[in-house]
C-alpha positions in Angstrom: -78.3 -102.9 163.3 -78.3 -100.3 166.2 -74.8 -98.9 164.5 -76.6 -98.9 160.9 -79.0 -96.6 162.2 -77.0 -94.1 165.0 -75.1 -94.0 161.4 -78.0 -92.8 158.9 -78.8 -90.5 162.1 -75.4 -89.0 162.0 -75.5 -88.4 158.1 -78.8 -86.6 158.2 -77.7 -84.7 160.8 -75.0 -83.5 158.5 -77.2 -83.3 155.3 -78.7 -80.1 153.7 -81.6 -80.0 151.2 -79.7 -80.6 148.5 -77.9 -84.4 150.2 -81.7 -85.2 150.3 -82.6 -84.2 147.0 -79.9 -86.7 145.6 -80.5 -89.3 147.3 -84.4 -89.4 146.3 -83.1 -88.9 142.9 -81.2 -91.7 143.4 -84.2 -94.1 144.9 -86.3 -92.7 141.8 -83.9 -93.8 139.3 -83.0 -97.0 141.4 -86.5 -97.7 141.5 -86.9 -97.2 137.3 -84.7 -99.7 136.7 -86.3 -102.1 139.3 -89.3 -101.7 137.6 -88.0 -102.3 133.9 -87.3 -106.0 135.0 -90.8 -106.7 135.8 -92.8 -108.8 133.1 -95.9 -107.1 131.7 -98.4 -109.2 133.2 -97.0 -108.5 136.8 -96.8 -104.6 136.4 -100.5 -104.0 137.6 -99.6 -105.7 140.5 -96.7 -104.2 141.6 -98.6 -100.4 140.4 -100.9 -101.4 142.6 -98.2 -102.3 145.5 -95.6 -98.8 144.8 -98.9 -96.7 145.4 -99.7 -98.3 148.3 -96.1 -98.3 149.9 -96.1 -94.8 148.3 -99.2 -93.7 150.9 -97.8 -95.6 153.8 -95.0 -93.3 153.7 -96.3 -90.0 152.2 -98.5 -89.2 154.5 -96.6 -89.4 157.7 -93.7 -87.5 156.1 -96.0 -85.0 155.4 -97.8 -84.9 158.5 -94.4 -84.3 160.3 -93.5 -81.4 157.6 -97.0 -79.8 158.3 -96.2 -80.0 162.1 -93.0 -78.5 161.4 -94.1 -76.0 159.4 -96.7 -75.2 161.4 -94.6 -75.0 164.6 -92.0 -72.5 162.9 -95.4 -70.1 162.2 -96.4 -69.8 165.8 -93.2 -69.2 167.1 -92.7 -66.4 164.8 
């Protein structure tokens, strides 16, 4: 597991803005097709679930932006 993950490190380290944009496409789409397969009287459920996974992992990636963001104004 550790060499799974000094791996994904290594690739972001090598990715621009536009590696990341592709690959959320790709989780979007991935997750459209997941959610095709799920009978109609499960899909309020699993709404229900995406949004909150959705806000578990929003926020802190936005947090972190807003930190950065904030960091590169001061120092300018």
């Amino acid at each position: 597991m550790k060499k799974l993950l000094w791996r994904a490190d290594k690739y972001l380290q090598k990715s621009d803005w536009k590696d990341m944009a592709m690959l959320k496409f790709c989780l979007f789409s991935i997750g459209l097709l997941a959610g095709m397969q799920i009978p109609a009287r499960n899909k309020k459920k699993a709404g229900v679930m995406a949004f909150f996974v959705f806000l578990i992992t929003y926020v802190p990636l936005m947090a972190k932006f807003i930190g950065i963001v904030m960091e590169k104004e001061e120092t300018s």
